[in-house]
C-alpha positions in Angstrom: -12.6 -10.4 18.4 -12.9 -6.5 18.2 -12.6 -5.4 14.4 -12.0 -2.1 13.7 -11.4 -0.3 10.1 -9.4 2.9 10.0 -9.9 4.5 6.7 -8.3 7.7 5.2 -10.9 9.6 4.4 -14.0 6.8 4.2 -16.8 7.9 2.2 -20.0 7.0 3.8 -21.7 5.1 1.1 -23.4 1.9 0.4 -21.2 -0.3 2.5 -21.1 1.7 5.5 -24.2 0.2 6.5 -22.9 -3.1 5.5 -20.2 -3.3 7.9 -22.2 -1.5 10.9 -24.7 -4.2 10.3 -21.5 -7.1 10.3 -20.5 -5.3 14.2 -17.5 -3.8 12.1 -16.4 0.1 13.4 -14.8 2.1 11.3 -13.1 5.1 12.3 -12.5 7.9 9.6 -8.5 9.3 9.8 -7.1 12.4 7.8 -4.1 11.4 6.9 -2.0 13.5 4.1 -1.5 10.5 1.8 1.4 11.8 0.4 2.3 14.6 2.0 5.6 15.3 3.3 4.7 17.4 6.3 6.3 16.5 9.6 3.8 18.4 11.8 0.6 16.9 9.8 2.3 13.1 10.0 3.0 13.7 13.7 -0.7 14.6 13.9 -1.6 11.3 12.1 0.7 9.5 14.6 -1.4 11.3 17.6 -4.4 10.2 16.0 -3.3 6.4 15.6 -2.2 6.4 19.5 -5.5 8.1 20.4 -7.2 5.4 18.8 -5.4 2.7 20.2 -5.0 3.6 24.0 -8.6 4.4 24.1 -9.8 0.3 23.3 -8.0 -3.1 23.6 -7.0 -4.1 20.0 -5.7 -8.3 19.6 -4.0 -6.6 16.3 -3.7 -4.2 13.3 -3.4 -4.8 9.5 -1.9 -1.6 7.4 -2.0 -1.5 3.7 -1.2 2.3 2.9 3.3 3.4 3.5 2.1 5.7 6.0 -0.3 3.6 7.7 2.4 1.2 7.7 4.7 3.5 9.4 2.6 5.9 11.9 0.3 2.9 12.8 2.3 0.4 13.6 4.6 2.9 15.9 1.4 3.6 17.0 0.5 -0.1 18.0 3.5 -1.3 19.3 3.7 1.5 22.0 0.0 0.3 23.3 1.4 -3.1 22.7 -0.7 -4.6 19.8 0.4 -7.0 17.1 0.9 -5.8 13.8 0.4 -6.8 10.0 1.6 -5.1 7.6 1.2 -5.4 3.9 3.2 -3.8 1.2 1.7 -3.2 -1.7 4.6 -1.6 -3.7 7.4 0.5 -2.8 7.9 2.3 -5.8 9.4 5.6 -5.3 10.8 5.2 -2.2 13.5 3.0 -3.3 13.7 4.7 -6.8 14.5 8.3 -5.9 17.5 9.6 -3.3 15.3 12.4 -2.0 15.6 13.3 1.2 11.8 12.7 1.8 12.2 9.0 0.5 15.5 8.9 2.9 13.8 9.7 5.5 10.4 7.5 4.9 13.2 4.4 4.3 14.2 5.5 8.0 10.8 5.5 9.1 10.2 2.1 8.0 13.3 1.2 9.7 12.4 1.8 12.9 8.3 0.9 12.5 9.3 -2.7 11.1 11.8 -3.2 13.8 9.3 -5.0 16.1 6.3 -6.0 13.4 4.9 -9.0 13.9 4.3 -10.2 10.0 4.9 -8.5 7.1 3.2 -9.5 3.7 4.3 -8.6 0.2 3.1 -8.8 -3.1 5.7 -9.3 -5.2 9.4 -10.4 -4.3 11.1 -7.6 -5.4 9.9 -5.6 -2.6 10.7 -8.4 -0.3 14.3 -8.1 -1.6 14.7 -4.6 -1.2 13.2 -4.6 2.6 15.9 -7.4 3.4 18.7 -6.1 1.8 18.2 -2.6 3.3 17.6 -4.6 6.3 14.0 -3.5 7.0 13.0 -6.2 8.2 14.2 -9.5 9.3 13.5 -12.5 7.0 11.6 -14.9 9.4 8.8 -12.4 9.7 8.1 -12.1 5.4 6.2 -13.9 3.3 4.7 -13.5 0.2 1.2 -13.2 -0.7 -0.2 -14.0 -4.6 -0.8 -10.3 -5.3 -4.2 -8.6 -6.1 -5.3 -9.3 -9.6 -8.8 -9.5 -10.4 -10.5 -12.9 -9.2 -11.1 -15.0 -12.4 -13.9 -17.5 -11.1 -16.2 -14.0 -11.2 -14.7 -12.2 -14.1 -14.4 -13.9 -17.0 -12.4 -13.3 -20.0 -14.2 -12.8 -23.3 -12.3 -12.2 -26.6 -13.0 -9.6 -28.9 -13.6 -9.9 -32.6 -10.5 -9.8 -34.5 -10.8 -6.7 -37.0 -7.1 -6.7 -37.6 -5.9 -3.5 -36.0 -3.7 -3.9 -32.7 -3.9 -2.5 -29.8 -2.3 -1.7 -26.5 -3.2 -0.4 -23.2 -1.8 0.3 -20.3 -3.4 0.0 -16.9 -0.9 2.6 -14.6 -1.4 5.5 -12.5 0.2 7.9 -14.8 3.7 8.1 -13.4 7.0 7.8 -14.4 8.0 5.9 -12.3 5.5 3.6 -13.1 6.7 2.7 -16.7 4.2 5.6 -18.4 7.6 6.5 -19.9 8.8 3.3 -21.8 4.9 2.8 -22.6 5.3 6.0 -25.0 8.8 5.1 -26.1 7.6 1.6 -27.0 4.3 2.9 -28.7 6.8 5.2 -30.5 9.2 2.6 -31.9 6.2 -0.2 -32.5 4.3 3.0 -34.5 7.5 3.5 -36.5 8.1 0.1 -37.4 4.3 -0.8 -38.6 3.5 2.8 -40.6 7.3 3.1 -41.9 
């Protein structure tokens, strides 16, 4: 079996070596992660079907929305199989933007002949049947990506008596950053009131 790695914007670095040595190509795309430029994702489109037509691929997994998207249109016109995995949706079910009405559209028609699609949690399974973006038989669920607890282990800290809180997020919105600070707010008020 051919494996191949297409990577936005791989770093050469330790592992590079690593997966030359395993037989493993990697091929580095430029893709404007979250751009919303039609003429730079048609590029990324070009690129994916370059990539494809010029060696026999068995299949293709895609993590990223627009690798998602742009490779698996990609794929299924050179007739490849396609996994896809979805991470988190996020802001393209949250906001009624016409760039998230349009990417909603794209995953429309991408999804419409995937061979398997993964998700990490079942909201997002939910939401890509009931905006019928995919058809059920070809879901499933996977356990997420949490840290792997047979090689990290949890120690406890000393108890000195002073709580505190953190937050793990990318810092958006959308990604609870707000209720993080209204909650800090209300618990700050309550304890030094």
């Amino acid at each position: 079996m051919k494996v191949i790695i297409l990577q936005q914007f791989l770093l050469k670095d330790e592992y590079s070596k690593k997966l030359k040595e395993l037989g493993v190509n990697y091929i580095d795309i430029n893709i404007d992660k979250g751009g919303t430029n039609p003429l730079k994702d048609l590029n990324t489109l070009y690129c994916f079907n370059k990539i494809y037509k010029a060696s026999s691929y068995d299949v293709v997994l895609n993590f990223t929305p627009k690798n998602n998207i742009y490779s698996t249109l990609s794929a299924k016109f050179n007739n490849i199989k396609v996994i896809n995995n979805i991470a988190g949706l996020g802001v393209l079910f949250i906001n009624d933007s016409i760039p998230s009405k349009l990417a909603r559209l794209l995953y429309k028609i991408s999804h419409r002949k995937v061979d398997k699609v993964f998700f990490q949690n079942e909201d997002d399974r939910i939401l890509f049947l009931e905006n019928k973006l995919a058809k059920e038989y070809i879901t499933d669920r996977l356990p997420g990506s949490g840290a792997d607890l047979s090689r990290f282990k949890i120690s406890p800290s000393i108890d000195d008596g002073v709580v505190r809180f953190l937050l793990i997020a990318r810092m958006l919105y959308d990604k609870g950053i707000g209720h993080y600070v209204d909650a800090a707010r209300e618990l700050k008020a309550k304890v030094w009131s």
